[in-house]
N, CA, C and O atoms as a DFTB+ gen file, in Angstrom:
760 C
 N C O
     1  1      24.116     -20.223     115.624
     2  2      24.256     -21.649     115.800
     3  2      23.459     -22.357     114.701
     4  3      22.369     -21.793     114.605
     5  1      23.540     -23.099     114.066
     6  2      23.740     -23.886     112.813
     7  2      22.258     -24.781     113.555
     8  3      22.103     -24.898     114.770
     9  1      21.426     -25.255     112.648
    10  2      19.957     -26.417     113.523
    11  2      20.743     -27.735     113.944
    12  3      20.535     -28.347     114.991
    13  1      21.686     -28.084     112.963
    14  2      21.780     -29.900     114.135
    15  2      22.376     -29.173     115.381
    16  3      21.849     -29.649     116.386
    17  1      23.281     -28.194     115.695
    18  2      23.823     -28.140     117.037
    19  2      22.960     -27.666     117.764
    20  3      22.951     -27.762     118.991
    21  1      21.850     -26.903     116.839
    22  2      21.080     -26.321     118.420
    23  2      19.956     -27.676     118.463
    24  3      19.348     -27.722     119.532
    25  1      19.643     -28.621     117.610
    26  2      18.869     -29.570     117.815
    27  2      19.806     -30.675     118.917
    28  3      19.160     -31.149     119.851
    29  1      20.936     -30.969     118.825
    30  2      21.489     -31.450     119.087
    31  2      22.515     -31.366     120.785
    32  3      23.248     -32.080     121.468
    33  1      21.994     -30.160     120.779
    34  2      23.023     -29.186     122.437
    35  2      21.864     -30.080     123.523
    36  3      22.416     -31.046     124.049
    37  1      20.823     -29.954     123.802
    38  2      20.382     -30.884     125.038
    39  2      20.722     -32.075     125.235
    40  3      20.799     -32.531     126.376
    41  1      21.000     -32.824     124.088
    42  2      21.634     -34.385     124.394
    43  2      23.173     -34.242     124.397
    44  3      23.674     -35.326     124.697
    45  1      23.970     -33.416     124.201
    46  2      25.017     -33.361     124.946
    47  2      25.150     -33.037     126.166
    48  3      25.813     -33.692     126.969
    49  1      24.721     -32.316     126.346
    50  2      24.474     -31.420     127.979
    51  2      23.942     -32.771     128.561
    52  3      24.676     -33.209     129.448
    53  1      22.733     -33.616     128.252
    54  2      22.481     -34.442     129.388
    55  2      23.751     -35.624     129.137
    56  3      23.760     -36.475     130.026
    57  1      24.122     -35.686     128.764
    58  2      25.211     -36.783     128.222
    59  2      27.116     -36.154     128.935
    60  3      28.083     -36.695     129.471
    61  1      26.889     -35.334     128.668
    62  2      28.338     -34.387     129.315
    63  2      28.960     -35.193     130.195
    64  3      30.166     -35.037     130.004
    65  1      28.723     -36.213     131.325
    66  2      29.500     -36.855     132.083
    67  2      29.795     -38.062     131.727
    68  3      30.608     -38.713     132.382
    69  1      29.061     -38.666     130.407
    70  2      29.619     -39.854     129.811
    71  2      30.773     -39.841     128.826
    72  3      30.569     -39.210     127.788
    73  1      32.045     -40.477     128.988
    74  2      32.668     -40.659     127.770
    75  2      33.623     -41.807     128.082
    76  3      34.020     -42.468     129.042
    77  1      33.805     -41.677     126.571
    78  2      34.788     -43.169     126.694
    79  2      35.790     -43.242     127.500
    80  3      35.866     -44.337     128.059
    81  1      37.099     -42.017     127.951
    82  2      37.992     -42.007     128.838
    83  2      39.039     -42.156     128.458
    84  3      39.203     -42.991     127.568
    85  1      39.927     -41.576     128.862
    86  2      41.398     -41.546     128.092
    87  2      41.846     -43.367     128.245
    88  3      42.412     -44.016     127.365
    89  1      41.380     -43.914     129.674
    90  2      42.296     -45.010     129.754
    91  2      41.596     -46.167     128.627
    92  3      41.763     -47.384     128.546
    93  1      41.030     -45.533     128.082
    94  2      40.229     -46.556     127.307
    95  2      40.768     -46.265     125.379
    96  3      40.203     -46.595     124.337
    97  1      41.984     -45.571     125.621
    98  2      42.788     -45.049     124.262
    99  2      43.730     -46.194     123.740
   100  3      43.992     -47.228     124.355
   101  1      44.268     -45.773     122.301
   102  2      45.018     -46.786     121.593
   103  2      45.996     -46.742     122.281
   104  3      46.714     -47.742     122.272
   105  1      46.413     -45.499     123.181
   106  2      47.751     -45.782     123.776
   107  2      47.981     -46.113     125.084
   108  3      48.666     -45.459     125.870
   109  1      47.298     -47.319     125.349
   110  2      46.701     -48.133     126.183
   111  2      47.076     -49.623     125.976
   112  3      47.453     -50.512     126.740
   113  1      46.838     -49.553     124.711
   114  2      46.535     -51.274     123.769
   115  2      47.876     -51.707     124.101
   116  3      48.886     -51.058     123.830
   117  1      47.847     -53.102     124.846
   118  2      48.996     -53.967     125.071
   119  2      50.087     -54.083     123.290
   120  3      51.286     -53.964     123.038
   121  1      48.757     -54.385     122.388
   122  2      49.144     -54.553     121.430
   123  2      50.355     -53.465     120.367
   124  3      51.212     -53.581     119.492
   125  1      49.866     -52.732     120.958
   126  2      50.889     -51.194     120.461
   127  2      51.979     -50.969     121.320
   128  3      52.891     -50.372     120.748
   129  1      52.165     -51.202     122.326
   130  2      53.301     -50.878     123.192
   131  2      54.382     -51.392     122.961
   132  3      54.567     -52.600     122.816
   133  1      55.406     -50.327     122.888
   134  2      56.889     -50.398     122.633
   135  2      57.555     -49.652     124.315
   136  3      57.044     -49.087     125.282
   137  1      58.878     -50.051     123.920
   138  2      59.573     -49.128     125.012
   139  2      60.881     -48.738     124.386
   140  3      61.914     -48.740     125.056
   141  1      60.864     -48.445     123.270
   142  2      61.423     -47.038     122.638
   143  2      61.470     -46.408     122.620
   144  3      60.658     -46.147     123.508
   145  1      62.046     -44.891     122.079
   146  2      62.170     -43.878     122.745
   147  2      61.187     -43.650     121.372
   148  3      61.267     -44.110     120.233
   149  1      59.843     -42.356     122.275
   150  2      58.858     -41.755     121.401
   151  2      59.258     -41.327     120.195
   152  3      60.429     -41.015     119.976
   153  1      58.039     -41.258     119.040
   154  2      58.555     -40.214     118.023
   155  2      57.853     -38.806     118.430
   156  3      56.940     -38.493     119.194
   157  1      58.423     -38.348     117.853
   158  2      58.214     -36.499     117.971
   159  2      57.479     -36.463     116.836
   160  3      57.793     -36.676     115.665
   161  1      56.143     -36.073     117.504
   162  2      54.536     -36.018     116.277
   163  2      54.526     -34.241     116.484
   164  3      54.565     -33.615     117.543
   165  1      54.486     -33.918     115.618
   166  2      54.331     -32.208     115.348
   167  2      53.080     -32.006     114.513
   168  3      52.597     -33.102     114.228
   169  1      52.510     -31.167     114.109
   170  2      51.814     -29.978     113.419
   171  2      51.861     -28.805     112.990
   172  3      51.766     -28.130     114.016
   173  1      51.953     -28.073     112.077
   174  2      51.957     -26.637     111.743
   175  2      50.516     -26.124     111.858
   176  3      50.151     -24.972     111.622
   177  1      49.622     -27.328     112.323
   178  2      48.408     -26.629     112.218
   179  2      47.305     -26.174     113.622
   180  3      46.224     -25.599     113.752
   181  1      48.488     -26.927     114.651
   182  2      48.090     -26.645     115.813
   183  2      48.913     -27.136     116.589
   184  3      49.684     -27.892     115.997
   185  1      49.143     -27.024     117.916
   186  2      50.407     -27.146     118.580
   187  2      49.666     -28.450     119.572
   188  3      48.554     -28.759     119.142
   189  1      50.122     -29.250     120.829
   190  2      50.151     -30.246     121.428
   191  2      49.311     -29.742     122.358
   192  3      49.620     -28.729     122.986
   193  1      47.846     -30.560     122.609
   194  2      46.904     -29.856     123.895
   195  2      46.512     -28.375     123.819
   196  3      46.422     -27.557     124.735
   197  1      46.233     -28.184     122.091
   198  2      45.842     -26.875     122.142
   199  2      44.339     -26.887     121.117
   200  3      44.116     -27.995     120.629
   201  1      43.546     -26.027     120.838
   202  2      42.496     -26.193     120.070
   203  2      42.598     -26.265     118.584
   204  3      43.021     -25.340     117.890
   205  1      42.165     -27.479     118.113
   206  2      42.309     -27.708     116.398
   207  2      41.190     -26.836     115.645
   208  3      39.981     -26.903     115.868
   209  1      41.955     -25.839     114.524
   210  2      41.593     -24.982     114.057
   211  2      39.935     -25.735     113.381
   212  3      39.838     -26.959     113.295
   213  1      38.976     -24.977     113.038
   214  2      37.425     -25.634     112.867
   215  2      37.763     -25.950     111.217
   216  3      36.868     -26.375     110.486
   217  1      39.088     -25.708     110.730
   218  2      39.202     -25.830     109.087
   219  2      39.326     -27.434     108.847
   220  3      39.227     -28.102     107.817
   221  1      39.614     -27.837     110.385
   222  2      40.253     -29.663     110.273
   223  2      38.712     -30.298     111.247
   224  3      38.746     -31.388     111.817
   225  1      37.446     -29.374     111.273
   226  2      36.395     -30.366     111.825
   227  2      35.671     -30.776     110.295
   228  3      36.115     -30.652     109.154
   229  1      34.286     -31.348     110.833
   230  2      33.339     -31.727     109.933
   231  2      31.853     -31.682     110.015
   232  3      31.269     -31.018     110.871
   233  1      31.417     -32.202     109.360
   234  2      29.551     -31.562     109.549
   235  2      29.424     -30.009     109.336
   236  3      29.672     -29.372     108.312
   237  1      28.981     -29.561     110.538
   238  2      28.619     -28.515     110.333
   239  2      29.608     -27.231     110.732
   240  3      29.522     -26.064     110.351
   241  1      30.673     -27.908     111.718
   242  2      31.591     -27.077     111.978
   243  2      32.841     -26.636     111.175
   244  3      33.555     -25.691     111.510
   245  1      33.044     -27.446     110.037
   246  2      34.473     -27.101     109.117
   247  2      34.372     -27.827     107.601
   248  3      33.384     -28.411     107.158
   249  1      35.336     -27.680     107.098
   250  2      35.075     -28.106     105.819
   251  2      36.047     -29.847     105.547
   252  3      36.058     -30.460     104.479
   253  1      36.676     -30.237     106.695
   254  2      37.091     -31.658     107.014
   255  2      38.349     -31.680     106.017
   256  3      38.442     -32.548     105.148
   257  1      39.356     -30.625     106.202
   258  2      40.355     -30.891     106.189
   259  2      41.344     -31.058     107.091
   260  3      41.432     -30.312     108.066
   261  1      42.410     -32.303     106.811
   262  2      43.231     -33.205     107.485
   263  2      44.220     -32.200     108.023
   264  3      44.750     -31.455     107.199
   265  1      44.598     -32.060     109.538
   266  2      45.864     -31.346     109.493
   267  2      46.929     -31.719     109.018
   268  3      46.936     -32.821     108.470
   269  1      48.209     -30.902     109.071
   270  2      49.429     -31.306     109.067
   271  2      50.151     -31.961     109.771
   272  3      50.374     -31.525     110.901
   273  1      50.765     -33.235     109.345
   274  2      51.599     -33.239     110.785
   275  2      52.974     -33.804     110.354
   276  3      52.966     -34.054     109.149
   277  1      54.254     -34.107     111.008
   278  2      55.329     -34.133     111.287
   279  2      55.867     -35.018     111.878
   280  3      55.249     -35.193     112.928
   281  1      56.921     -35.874     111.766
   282  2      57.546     -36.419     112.819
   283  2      58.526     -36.899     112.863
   284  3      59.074     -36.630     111.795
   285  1      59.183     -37.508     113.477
   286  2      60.950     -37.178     114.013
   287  2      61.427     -38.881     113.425
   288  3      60.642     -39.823     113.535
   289  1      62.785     -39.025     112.828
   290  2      63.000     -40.338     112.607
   291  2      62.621     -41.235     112.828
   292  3      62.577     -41.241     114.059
   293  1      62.216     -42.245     112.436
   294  2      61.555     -43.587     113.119
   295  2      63.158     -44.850     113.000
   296  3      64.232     -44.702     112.415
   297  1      62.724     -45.784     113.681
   298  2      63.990     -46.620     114.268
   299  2      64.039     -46.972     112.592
   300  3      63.276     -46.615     111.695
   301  1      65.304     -47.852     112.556
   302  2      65.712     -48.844     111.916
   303  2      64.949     -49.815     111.171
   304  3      63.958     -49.815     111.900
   305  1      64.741     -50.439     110.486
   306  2      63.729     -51.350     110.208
   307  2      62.610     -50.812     109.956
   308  3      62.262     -51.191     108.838
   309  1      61.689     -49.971     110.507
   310  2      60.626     -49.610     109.349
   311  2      60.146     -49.374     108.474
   312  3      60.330     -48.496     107.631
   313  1      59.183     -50.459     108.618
   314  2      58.689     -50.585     106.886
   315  2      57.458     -49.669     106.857
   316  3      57.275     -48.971     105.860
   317  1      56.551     -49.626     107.953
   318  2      55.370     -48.995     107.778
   319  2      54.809     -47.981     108.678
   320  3      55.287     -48.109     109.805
   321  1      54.002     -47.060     108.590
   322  2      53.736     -46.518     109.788
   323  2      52.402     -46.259     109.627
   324  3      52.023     -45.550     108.695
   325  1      51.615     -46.759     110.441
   326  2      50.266     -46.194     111.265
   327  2      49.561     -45.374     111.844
   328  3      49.836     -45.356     113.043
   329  1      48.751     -44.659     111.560
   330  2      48.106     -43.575     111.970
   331  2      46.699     -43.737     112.509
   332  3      45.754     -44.061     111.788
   333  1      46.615     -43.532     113.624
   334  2      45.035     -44.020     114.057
   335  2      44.457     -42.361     114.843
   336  3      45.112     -42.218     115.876
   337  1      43.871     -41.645     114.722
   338  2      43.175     -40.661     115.673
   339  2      42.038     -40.625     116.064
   340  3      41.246     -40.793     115.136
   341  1      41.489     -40.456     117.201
   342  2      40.606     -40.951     117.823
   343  2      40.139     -39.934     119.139
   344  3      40.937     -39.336     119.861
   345  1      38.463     -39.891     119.271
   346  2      38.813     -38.878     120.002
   347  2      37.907     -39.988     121.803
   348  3      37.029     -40.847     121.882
   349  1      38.610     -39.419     122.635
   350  2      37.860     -39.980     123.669
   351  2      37.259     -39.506     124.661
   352  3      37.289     -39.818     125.851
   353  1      36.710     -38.733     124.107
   354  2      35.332     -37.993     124.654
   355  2      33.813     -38.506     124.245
   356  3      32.744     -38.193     124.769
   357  1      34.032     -39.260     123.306
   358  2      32.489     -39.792     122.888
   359  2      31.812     -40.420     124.168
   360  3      32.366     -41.093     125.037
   361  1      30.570     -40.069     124.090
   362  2      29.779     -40.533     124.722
   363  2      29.267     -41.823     124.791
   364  3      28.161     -42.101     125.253
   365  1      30.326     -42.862     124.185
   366  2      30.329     -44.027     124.235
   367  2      31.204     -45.127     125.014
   368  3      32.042     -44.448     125.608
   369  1      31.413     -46.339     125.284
   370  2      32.030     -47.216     125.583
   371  2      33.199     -46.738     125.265
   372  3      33.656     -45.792     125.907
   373  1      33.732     -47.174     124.461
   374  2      35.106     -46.853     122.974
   375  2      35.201     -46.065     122.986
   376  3      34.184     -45.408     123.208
   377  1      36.724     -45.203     122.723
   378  2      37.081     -44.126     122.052
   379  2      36.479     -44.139     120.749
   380  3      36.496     -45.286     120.299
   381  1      35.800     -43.069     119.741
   382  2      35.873     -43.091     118.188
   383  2      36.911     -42.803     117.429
   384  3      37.562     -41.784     117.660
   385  1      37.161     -43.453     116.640
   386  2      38.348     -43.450     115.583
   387  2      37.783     -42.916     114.138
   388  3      37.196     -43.477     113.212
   389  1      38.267     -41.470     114.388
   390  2      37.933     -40.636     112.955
   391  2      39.092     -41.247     111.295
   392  3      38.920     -41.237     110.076
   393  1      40.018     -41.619     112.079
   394  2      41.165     -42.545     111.220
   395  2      41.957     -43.441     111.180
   396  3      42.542     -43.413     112.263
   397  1      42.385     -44.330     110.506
   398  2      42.945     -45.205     111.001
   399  2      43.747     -45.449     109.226
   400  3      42.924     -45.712     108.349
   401  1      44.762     -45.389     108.920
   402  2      45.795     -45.132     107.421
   403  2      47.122     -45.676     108.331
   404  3      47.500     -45.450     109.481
   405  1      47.731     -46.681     106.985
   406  2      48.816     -46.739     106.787
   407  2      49.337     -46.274     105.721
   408  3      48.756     -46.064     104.657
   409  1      50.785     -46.045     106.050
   410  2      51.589     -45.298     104.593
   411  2      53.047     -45.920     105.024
   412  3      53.380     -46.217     106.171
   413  1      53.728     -46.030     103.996
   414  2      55.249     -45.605     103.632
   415  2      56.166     -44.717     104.830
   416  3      56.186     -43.505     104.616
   417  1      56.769     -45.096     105.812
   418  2      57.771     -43.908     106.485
   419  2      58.426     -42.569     106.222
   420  3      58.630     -41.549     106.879
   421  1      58.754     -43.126     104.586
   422  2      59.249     -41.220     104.177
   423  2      58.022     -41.288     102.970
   424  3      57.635     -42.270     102.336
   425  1      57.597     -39.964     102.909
   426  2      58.430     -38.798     103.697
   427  2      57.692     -38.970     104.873
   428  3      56.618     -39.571     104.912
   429  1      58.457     -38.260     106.193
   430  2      57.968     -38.125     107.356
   431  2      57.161     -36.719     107.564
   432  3      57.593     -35.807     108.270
   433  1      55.811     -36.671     106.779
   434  2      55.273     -35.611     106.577
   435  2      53.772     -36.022     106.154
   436  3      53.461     -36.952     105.409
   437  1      53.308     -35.530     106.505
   438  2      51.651     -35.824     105.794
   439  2      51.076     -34.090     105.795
   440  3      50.857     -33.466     106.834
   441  1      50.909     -33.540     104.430
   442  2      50.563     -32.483     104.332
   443  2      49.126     -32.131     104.688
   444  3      48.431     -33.125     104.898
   445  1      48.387     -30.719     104.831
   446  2      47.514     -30.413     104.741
   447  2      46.463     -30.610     103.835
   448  3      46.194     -29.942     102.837
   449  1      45.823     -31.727     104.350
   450  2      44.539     -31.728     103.343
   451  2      45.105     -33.308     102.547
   452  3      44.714     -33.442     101.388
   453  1      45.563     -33.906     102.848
   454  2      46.551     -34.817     101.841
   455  2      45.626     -36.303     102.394
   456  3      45.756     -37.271     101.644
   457  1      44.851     -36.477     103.470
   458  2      44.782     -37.766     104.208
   459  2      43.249     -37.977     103.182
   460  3      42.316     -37.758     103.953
   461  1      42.908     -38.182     102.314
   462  2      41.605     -38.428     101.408
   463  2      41.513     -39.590     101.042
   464  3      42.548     -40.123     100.643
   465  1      40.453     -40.247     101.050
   466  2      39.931     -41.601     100.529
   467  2      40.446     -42.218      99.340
   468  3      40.443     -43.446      99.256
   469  1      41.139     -41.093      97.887
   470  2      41.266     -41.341      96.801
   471  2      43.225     -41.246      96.607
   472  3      43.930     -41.599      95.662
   473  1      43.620     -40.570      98.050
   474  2      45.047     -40.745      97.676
   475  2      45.495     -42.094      97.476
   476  3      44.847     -43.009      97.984
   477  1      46.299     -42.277      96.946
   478  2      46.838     -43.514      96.814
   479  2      48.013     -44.175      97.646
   480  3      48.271     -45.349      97.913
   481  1      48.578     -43.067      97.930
   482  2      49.726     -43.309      99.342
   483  2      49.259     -43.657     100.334
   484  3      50.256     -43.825     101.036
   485  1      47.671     -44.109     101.444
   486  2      47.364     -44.674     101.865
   487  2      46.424     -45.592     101.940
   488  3      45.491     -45.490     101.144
   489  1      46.431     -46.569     102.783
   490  2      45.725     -47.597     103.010
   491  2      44.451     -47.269     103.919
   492  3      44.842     -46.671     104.921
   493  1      43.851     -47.347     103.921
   494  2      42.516     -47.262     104.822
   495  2      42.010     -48.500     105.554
   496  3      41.954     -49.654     105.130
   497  1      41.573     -47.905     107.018
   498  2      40.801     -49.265     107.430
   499  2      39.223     -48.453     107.759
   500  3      39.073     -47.486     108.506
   501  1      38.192     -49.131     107.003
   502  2      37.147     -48.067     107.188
   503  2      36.461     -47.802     108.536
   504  3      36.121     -48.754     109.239
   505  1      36.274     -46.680     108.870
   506  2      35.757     -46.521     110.518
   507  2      34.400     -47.303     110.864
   508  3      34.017     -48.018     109.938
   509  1      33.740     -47.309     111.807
   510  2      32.315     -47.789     111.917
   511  2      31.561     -47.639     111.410
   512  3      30.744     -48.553     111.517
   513  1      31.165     -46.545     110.524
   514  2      30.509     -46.624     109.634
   515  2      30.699     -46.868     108.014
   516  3      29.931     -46.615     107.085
   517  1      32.234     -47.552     108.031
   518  2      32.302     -47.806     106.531
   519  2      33.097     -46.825     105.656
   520  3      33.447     -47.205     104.538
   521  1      33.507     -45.191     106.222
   522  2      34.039     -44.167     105.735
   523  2      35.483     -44.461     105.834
   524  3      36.034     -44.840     106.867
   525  1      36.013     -44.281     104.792
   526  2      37.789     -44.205     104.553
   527  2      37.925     -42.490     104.460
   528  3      37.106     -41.595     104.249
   529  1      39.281     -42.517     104.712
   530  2      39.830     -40.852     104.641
   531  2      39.424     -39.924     106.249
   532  3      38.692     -40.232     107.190
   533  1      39.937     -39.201     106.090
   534  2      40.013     -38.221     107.072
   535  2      38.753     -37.940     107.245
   536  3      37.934     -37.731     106.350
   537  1      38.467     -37.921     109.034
   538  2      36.875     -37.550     109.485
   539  2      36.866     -36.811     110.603
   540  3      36.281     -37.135     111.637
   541  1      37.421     -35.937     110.458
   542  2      37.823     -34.879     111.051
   543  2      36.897     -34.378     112.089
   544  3      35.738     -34.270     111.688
   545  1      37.176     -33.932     113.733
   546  2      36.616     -33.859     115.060
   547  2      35.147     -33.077     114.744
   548  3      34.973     -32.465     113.691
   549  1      34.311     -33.160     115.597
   550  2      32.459     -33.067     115.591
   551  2      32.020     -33.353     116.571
   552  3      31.063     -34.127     116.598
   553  1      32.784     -32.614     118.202
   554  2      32.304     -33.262     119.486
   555  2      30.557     -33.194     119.470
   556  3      29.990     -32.526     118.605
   557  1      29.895     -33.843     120.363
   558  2      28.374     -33.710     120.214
   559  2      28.211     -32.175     120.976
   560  3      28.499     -31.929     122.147
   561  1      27.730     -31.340     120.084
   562  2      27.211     -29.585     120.824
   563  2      26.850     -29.887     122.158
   564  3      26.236     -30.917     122.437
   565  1      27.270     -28.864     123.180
   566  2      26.690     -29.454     124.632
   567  2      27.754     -30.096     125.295
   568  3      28.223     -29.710     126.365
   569  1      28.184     -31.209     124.571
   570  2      28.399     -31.893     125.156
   571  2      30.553     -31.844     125.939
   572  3      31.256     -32.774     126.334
   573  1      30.844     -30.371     125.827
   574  2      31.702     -29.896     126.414
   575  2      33.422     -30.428     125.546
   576  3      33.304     -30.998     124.462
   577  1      34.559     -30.244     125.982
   578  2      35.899     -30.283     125.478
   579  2      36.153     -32.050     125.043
   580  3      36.284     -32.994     125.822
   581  1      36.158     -32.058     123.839
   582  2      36.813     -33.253     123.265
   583  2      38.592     -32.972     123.136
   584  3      39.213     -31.967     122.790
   585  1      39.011     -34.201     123.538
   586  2      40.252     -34.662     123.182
   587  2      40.406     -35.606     121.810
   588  3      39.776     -36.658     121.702
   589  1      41.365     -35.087     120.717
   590  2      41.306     -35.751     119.495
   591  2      43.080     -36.359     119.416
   592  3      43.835     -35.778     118.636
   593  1      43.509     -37.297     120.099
   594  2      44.959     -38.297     119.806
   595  2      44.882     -38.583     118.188
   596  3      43.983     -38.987     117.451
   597  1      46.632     -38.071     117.926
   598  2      46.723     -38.714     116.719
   599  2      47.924     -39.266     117.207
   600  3      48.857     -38.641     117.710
   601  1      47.817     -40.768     116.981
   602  2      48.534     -41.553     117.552
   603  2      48.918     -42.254     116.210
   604  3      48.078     -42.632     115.393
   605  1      50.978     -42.463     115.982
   606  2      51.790     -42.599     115.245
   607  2      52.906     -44.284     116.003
   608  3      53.673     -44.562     116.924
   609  1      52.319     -44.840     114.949
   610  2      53.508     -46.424     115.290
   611  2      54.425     -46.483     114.211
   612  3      54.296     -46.235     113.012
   613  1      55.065     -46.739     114.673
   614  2      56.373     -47.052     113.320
   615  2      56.403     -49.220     113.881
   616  3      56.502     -50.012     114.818
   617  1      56.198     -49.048     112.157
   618  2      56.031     -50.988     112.269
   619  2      56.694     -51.412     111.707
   620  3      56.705     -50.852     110.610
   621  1      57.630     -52.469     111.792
   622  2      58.648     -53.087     110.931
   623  2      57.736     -54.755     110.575
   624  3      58.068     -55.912     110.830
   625  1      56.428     -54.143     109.851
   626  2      55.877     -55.426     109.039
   627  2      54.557     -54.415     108.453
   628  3      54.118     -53.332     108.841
   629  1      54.204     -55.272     107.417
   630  2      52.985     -54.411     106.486
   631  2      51.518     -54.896     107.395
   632  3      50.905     -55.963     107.368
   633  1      51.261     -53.604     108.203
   634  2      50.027     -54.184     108.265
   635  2      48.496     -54.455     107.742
   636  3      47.807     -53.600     107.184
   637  1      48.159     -55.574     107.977
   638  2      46.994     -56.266     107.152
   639  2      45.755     -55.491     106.769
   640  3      44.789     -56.235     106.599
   641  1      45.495     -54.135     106.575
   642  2      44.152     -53.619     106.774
   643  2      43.151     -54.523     106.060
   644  3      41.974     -54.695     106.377
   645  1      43.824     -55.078     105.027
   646  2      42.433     -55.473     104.051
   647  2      42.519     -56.829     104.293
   648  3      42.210     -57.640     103.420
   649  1      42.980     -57.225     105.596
   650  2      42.659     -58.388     105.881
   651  2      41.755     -58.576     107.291
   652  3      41.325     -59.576     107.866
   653  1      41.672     -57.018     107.590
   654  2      41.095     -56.644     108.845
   655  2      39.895     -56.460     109.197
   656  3      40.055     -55.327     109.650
   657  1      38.733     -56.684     109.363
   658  2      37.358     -55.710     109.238
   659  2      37.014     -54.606     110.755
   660  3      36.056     -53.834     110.752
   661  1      37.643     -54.686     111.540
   662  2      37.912     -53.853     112.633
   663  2      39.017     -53.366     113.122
   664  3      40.061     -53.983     112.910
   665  1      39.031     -52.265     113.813
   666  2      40.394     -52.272     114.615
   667  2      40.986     -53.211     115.491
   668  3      42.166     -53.531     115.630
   669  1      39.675     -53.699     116.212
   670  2      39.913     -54.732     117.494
   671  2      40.683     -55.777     116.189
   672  3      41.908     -55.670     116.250
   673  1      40.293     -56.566     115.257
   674  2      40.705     -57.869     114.488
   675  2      42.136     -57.552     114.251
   676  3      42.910     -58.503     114.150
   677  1      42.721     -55.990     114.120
   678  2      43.782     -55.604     113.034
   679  2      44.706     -55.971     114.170
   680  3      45.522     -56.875     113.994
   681  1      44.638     -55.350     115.296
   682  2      45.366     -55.278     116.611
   683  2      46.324     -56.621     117.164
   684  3      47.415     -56.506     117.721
   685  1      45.527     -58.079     116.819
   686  2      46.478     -59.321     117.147
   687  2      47.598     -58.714     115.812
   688  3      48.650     -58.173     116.152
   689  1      47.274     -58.856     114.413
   690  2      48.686     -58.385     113.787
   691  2      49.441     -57.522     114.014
   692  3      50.325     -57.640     113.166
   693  1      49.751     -56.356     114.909
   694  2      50.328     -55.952     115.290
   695  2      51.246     -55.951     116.500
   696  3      52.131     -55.115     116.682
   697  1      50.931     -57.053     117.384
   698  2      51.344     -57.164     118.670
   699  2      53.121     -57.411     118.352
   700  3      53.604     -57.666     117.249
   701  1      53.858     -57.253     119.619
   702  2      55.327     -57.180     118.965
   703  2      56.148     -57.001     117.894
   704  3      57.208     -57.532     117.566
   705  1      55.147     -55.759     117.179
   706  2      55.610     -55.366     115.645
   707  2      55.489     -53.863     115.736
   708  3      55.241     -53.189     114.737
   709  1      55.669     -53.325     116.966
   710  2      55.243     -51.352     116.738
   711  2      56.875     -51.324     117.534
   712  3      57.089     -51.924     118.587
   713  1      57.744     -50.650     116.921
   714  2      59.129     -50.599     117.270
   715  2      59.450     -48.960     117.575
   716  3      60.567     -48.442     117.581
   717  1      57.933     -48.187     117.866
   718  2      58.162     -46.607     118.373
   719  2      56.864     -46.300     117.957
   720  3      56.222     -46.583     116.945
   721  1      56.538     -45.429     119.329
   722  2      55.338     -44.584     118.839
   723  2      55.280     -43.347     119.086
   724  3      56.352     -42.852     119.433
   725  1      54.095     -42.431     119.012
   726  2      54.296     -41.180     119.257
   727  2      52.717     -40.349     119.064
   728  3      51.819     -40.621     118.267
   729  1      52.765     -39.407     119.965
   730  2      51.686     -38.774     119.702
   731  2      51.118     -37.439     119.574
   732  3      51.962     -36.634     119.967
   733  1      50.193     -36.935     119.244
   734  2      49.745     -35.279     119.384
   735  2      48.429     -35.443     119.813
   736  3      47.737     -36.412     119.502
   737  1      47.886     -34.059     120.873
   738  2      46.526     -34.387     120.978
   739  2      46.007     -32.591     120.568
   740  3      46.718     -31.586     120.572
   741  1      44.738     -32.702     120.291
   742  2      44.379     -31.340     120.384
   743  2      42.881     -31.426     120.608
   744  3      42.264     -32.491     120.649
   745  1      42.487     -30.539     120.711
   746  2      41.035     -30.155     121.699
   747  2      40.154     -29.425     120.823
   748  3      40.444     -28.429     120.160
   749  1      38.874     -30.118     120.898
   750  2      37.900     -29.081     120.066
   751  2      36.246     -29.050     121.215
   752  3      35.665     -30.036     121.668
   753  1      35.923     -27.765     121.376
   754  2      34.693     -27.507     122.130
   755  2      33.418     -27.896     121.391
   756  3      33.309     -27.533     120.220
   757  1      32.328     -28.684     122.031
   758  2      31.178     -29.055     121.578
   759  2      30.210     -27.910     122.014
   760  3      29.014     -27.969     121.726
């Protein structure tokens, strides 16, 4: 065991019954809701409700590369699509949002390792601490099974990141503008 996790395993353990809660997820937000038929979010790098390989954590557990993922036509009219993942197990209020990128609809593919601060095919909205690019899962040691949603909108309008300074601010521009969504979740042990 690596020193931050073993420094770090008693304050998960006493913390273990706090977390943010699924109902407290993006796919929740009035603002995101469609009633379209889902998109089909895939991975080659791990399958739906199963454990994300430690090659896609960070810190001390992986080297913080982005999985793969996949997904199935989006409606008519889309111009943009959204990517937010988030895990809601933190021991906080809020779910944490390791990402939050817009891109282009095709290709309907985001490769391995491809979601980086310096690509140019996406947009970034920076997380709480200011980090753009992929920030790949780091449940607190101890502190037992994280759930990590990567949650997919297809938007028929450009949304504003750099007009945004939070998620909560970005969210009024999106309201009656997500025309399908879709999701994957996968699990990593603290």
């Amino acid at each position: 065991m690596k020193l931050l996790a073993l420094l770090l395993t008693p304050l998960g353990i006493l913390l273990r019954r706090k977390r943010a809660g699924a109902a407290n997820s993006v796919r929740h937000t009035p603002e995101l809701a469609t009633t379209a038929a889902p998109l089909e979010v895939t991975s080659a790098s791990f399958t739906h409700r199963a454990p994300i390989p430690y090659r896609h954590a960070t810190m001390d557990m992986g080297p913080n590369i982005s999985p793969a993922l996949e997904w199935s036509e989006p409606p008519a009219g889309t111009v943009q699509m959204l990517l937010v993942m988030e895990d809601t197990d933190t021991p906080t209020a809020k779910p944490a949002h390791h990402v939050i990128v817009t891109f282009a609809p095709t290709p309907r593919r985001i490769e391995e390792g491809e979601l980086t601060a310096d690509n140019a095919r996406f947009t970034y909205l920076p997380d709480r601490r200011g980090r753009t690019g992929y920030q790949g899962p780091r449940p607190l040691p101890g502190h037992g099974t994280h759930h990590y949603g990567f949650h997919l909108y297809a938007l028929d309008r450009i949304a504003p990141l750099t007009d945004a300074s939070t998620f909560d601010a970005l969210l009024p521009h999106l309201s009656g503008h997500v025309l399908a969504s879709g999701h994957l979740e996968g699990t990593m042990r603290g």
